[in-house]
PDBQT receptor file of N, H, CA, C and O in Angstrom, charges set to zero:
ATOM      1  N   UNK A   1       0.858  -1.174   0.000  1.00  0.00    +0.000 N 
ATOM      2  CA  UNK A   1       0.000   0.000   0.000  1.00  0.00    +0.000 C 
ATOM      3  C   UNK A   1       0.900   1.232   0.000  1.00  0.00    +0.000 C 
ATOM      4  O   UNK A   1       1.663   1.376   0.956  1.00  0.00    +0.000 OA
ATOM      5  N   UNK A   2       0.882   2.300  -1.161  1.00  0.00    +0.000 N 
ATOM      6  H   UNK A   2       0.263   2.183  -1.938  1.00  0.00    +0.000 HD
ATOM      7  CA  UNK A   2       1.542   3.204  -0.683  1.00  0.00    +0.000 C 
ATOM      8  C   UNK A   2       0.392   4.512  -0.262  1.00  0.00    +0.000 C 
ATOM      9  O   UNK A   2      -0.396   4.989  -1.079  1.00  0.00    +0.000 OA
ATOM     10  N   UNK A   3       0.465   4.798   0.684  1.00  0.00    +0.000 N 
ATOM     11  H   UNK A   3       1.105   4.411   1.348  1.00  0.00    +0.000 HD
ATOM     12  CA  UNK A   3       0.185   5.973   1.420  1.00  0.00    +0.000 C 
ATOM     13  C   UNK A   3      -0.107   7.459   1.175  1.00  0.00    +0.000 C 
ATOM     14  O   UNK A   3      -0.894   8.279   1.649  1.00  0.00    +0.000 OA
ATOM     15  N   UNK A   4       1.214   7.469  -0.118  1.00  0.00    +0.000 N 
ATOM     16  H   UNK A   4       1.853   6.803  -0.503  1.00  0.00    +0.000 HD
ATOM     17  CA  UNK A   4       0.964   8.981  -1.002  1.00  0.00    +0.000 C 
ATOM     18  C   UNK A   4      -0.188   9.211  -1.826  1.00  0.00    +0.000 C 
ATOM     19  O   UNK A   4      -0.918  10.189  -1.988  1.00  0.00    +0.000 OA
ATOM     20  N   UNK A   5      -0.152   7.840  -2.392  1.00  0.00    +0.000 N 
ATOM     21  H   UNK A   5       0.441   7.046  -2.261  1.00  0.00    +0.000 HD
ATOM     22  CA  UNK A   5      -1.252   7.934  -3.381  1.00  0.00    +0.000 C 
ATOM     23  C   UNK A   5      -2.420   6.827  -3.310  1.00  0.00    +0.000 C 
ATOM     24  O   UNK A   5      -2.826   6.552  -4.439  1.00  0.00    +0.000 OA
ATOM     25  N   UNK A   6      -2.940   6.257  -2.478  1.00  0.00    +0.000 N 
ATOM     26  H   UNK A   6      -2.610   6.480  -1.561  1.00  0.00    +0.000 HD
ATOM     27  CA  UNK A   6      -3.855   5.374  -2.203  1.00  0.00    +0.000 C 
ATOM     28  C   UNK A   6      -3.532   3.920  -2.660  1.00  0.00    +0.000 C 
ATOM     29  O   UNK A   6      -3.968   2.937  -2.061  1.00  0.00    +0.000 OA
ATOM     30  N   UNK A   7      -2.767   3.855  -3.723  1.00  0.00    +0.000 N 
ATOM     31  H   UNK A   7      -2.413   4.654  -4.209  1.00  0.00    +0.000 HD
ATOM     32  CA  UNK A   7      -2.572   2.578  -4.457  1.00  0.00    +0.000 C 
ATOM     33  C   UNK A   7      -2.070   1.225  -3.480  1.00  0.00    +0.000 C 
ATOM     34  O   UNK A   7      -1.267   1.159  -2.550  1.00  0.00    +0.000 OA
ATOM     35  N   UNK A   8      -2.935   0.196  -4.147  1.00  0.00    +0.000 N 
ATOM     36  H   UNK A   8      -3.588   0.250  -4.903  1.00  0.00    +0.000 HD
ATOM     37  CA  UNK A   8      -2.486  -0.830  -2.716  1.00  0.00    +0.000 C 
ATOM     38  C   UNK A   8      -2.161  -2.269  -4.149  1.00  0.00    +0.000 C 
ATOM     39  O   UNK A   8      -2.420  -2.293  -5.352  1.00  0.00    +0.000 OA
ATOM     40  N   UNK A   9      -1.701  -2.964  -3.495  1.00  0.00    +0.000 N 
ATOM     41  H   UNK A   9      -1.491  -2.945  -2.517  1.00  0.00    +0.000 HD
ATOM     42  CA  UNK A   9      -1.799  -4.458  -4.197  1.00  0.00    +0.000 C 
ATOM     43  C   UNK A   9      -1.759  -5.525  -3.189  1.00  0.00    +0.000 C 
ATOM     44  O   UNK A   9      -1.239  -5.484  -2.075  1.00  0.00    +0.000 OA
ATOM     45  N   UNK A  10      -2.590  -6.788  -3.935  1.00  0.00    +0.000 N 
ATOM     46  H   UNK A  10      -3.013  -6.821  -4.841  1.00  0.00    +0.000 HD
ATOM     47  CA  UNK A  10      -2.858  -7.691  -3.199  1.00  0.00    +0.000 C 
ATOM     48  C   UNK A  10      -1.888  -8.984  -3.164  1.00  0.00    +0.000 C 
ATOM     49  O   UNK A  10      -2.154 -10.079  -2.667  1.00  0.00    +0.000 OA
ATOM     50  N   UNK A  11      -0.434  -8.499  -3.956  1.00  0.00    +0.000 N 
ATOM     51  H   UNK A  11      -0.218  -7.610  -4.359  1.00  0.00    +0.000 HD
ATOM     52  CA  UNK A  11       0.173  -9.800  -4.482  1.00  0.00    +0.000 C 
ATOM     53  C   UNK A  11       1.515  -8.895  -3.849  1.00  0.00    +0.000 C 
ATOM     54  O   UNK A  11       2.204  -8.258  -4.646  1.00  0.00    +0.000 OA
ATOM     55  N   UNK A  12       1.763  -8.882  -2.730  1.00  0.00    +0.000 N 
ATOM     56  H   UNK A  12       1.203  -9.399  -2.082  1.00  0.00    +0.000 HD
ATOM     57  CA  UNK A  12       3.262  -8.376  -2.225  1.00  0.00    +0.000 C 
ATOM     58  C   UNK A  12       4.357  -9.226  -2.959  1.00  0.00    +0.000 C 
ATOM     59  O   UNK A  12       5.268  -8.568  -3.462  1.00  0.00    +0.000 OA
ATOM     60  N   UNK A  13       4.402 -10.452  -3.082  1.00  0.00    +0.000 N 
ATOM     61  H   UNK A  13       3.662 -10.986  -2.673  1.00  0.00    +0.000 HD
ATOM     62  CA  UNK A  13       5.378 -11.399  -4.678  1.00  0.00    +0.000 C 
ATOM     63  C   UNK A  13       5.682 -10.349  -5.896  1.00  0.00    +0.000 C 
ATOM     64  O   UNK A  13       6.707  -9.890  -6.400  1.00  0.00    +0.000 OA
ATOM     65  N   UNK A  14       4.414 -10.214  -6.094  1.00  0.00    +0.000 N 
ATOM     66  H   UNK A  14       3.582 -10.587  -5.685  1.00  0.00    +0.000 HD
ATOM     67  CA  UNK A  14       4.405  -9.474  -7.824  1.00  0.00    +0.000 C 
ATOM     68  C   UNK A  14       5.361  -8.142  -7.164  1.00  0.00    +0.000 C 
ATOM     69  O   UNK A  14       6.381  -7.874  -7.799  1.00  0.00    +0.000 OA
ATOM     70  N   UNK A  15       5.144  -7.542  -6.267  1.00  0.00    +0.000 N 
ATOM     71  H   UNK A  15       4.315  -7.759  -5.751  1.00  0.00    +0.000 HD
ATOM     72  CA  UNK A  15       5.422  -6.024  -6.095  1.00  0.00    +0.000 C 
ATOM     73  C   UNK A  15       7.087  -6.123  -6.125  1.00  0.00    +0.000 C 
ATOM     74  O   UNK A  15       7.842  -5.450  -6.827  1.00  0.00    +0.000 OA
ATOM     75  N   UNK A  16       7.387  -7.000  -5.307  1.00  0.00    +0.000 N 
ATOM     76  H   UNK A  16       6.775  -7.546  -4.737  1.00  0.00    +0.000 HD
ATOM     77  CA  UNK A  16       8.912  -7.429  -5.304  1.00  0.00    +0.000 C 
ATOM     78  C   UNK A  16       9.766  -7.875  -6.017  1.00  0.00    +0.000 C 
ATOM     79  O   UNK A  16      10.985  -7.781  -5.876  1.00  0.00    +0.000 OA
ATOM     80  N   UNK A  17       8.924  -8.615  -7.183  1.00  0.00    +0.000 N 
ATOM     81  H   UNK A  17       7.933  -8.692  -7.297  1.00  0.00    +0.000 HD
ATOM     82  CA  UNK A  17       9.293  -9.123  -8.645  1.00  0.00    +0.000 C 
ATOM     83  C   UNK A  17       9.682  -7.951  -9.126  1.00  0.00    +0.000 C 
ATOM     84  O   UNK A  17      10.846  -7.749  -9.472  1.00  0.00    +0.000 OA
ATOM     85  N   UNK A  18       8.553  -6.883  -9.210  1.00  0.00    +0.000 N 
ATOM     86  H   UNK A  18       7.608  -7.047  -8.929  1.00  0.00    +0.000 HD
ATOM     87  CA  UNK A  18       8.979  -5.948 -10.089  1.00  0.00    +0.000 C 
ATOM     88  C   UNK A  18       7.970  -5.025 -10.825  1.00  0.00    +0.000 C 
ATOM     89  O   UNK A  18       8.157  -4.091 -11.604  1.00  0.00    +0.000 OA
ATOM     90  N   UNK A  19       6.914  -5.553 -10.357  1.00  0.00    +0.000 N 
ATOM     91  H   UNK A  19       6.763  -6.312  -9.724  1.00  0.00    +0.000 HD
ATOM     92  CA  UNK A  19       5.582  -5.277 -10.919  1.00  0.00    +0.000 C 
ATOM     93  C   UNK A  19       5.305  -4.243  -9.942  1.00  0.00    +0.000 C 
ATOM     94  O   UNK A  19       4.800  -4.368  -8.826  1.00  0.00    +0.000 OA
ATOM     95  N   UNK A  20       5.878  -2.787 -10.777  1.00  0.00    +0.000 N 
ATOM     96  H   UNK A  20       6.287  -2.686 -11.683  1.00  0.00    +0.000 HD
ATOM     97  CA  UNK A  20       5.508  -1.596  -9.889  1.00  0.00    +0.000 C 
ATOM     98  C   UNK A  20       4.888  -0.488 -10.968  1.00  0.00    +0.000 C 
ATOM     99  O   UNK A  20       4.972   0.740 -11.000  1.00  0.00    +0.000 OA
ATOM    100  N   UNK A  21       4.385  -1.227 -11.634  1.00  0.00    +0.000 N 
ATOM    101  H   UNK A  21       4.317  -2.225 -11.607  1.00  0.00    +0.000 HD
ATOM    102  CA  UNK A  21       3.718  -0.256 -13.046  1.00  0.00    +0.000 C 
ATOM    103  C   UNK A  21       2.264   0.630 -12.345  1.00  0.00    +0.000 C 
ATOM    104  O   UNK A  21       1.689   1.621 -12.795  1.00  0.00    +0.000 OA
ATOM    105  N   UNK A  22       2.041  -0.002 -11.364  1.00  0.00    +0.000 N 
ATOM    106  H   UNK A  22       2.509  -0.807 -10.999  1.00  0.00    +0.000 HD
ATOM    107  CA  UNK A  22       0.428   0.884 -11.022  1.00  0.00    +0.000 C 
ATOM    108  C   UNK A  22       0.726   1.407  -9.950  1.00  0.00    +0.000 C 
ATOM    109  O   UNK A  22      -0.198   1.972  -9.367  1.00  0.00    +0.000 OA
ATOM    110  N   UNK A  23       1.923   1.416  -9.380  1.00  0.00    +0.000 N 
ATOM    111  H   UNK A  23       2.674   0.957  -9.853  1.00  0.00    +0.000 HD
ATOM    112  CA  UNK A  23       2.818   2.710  -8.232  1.00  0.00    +0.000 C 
ATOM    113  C   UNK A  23       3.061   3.438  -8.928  1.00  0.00    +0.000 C 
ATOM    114  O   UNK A  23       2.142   4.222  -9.168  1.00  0.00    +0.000 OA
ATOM    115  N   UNK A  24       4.058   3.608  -9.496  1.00  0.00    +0.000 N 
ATOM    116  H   UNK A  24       4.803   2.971  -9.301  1.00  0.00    +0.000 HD
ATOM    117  CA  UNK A  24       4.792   4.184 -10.278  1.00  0.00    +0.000 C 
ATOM    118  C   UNK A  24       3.664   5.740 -11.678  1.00  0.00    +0.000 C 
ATOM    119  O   UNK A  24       3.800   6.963 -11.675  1.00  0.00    +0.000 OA
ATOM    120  N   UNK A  25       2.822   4.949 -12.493  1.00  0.00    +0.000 N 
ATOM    121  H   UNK A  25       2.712   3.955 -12.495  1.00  0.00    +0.000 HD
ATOM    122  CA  UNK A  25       1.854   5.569 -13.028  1.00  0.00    +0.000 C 
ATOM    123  C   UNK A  25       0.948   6.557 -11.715  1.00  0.00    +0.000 C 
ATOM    124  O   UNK A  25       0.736   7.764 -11.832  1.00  0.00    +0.000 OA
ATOM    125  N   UNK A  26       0.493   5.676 -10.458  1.00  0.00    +0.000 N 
ATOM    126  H   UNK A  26       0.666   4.696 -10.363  1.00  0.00    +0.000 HD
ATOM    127  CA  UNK A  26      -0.517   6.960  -9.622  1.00  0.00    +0.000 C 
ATOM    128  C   UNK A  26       0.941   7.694  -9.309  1.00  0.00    +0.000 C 
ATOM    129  O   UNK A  26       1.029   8.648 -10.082  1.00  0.00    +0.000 OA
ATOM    130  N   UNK A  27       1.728   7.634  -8.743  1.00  0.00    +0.000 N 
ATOM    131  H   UNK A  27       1.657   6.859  -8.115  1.00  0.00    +0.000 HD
ATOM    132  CA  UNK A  27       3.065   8.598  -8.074  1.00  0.00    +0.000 C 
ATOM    133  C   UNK A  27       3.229   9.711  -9.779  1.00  0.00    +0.000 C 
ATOM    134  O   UNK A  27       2.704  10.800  -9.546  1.00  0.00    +0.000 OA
ATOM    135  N   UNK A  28       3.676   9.665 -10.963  1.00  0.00    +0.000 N 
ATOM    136  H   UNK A  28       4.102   8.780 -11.152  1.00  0.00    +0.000 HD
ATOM    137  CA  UNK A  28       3.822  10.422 -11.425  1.00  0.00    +0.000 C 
ATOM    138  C   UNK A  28       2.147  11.345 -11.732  1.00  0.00    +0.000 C 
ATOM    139  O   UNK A  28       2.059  12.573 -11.727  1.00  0.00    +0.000 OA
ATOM    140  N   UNK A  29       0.959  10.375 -11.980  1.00  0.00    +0.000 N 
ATOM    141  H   UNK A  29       1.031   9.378 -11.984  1.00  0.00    +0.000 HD
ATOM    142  CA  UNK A  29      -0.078  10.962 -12.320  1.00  0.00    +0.000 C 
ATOM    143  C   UNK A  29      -0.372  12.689 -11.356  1.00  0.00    +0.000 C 
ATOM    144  O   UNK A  29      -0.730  13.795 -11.760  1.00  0.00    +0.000 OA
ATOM    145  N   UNK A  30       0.038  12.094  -9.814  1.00  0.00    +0.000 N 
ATOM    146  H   UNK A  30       0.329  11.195  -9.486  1.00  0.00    +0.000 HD
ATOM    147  CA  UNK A  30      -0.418  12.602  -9.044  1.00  0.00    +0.000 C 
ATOM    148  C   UNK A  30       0.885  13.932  -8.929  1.00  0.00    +0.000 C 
ATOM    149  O   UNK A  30       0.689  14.857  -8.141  1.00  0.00    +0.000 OA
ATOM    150  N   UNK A  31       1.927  13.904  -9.619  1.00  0.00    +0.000 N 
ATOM    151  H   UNK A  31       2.087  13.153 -10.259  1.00  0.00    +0.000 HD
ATOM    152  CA  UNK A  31       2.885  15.019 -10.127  1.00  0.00    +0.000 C 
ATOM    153  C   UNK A  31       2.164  15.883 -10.828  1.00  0.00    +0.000 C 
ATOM    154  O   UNK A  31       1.939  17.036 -10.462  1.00  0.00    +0.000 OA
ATOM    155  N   UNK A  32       1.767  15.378 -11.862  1.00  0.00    +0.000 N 
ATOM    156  H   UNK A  32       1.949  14.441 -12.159  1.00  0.00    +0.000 HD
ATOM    157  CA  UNK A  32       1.031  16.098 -12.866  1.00  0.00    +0.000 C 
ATOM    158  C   UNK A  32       0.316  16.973 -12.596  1.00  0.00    +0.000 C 
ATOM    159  O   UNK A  32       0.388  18.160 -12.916  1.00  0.00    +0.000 OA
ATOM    160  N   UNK A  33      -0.574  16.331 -11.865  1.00  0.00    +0.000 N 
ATOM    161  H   UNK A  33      -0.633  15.367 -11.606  1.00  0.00    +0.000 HD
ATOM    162  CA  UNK A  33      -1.746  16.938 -10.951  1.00  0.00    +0.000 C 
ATOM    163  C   UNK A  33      -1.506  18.328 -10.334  1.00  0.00    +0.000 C 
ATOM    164  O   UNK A  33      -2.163  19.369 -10.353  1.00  0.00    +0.000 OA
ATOM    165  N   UNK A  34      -0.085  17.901  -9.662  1.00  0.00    +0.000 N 
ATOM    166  H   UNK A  34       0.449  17.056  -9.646  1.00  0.00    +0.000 HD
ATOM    167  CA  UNK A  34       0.180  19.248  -8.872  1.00  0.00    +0.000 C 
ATOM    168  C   UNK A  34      -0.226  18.693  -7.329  1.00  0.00    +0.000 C 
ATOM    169  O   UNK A  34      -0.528  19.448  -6.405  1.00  0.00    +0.000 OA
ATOM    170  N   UNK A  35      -0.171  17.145  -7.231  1.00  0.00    +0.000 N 
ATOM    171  H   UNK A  35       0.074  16.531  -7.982  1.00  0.00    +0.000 HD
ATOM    172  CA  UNK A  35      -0.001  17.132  -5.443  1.00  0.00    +0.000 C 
ATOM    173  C   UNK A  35       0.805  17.152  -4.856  1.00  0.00    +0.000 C 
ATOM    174  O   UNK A  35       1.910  16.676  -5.120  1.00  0.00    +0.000 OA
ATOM    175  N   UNK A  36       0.290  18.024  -3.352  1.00  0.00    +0.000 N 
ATOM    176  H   UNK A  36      -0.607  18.410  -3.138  1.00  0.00    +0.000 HD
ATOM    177  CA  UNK A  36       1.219  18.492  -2.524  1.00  0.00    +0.000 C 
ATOM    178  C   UNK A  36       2.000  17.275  -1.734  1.00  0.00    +0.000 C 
ATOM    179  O   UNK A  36       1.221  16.462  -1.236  1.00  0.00    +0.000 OA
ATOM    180  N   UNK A  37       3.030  17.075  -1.585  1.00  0.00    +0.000 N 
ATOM    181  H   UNK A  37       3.663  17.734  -1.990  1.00  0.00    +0.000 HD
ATOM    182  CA  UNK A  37       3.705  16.910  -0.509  1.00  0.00    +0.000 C 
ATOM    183  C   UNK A  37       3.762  16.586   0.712  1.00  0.00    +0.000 C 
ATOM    184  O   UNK A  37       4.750  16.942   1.355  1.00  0.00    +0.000 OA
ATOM    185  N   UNK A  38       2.865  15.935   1.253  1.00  0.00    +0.000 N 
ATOM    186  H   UNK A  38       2.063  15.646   0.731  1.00  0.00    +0.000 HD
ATOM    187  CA  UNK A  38       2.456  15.962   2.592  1.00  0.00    +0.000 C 
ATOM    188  C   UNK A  38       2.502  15.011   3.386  1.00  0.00    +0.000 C 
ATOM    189  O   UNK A  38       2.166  13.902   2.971  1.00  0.00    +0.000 OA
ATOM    190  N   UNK A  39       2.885  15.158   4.605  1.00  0.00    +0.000 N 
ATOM    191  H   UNK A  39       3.158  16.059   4.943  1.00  0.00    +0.000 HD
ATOM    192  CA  UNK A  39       3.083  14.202   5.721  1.00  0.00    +0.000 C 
ATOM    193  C   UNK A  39       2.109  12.608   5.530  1.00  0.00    +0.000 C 
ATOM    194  O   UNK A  39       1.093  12.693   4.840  1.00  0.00    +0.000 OA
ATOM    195  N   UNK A  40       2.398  11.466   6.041  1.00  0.00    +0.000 N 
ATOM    196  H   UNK A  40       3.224  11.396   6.602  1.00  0.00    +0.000 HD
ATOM    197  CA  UNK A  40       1.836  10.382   5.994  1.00  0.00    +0.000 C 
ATOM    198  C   UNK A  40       0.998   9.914   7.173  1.00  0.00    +0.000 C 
ATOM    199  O   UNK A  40       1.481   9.026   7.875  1.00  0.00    +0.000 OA
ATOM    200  N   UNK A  41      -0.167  10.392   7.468  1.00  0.00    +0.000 N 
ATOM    201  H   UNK A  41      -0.559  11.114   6.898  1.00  0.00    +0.000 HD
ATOM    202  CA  UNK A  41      -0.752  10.390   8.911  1.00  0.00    +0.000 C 
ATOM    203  C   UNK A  41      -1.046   8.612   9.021  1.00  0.00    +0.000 C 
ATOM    204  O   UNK A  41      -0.597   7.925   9.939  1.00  0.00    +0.000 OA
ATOM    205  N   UNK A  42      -1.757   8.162   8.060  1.00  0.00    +0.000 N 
ATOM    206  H   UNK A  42      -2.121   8.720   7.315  1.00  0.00    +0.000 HD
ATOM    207  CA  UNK A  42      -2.539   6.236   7.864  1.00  0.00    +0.000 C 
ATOM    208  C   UNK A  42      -1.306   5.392   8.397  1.00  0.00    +0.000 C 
ATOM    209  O   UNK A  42      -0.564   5.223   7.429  1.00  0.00    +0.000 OA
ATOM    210  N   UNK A  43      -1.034   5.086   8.973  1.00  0.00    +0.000 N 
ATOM    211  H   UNK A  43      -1.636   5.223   9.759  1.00  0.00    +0.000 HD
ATOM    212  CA  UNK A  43       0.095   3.983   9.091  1.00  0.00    +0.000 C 
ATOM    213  C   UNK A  43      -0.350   2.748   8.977  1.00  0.00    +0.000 C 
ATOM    214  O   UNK A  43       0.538   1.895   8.965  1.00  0.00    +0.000 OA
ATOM    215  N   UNK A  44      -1.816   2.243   8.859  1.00  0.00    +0.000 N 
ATOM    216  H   UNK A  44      -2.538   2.936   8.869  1.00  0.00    +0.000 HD
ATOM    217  CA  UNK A  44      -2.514   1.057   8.969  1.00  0.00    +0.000 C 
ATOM    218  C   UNK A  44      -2.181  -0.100   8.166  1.00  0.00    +0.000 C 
ATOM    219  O   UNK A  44      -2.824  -1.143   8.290  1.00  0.00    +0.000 OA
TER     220      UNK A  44
């Protein structure tokens, strides 16, 4: 789950393999966007 941008996956294997294409796409999308920067309150 990353935190910045909501994106989660259900296959922690795949994520470690390498399969970071739907991190990677919300993290720049959310550049684009113009989001801020901000502290990580969810630790859940």
């Amino acid at each position: 789950k990353d935190l910045r941008t909501g994106v989660e996956s259900t296959s922690p294997s795949s994520v470690l393999d390498g399969d970071l294409d739907d991190f990677m796409e919300a993290s720049l999308s959310q550049r684009i966007e113009g989001g801020a920067g901000e502290a990580v309150a969810d630790l859940d």
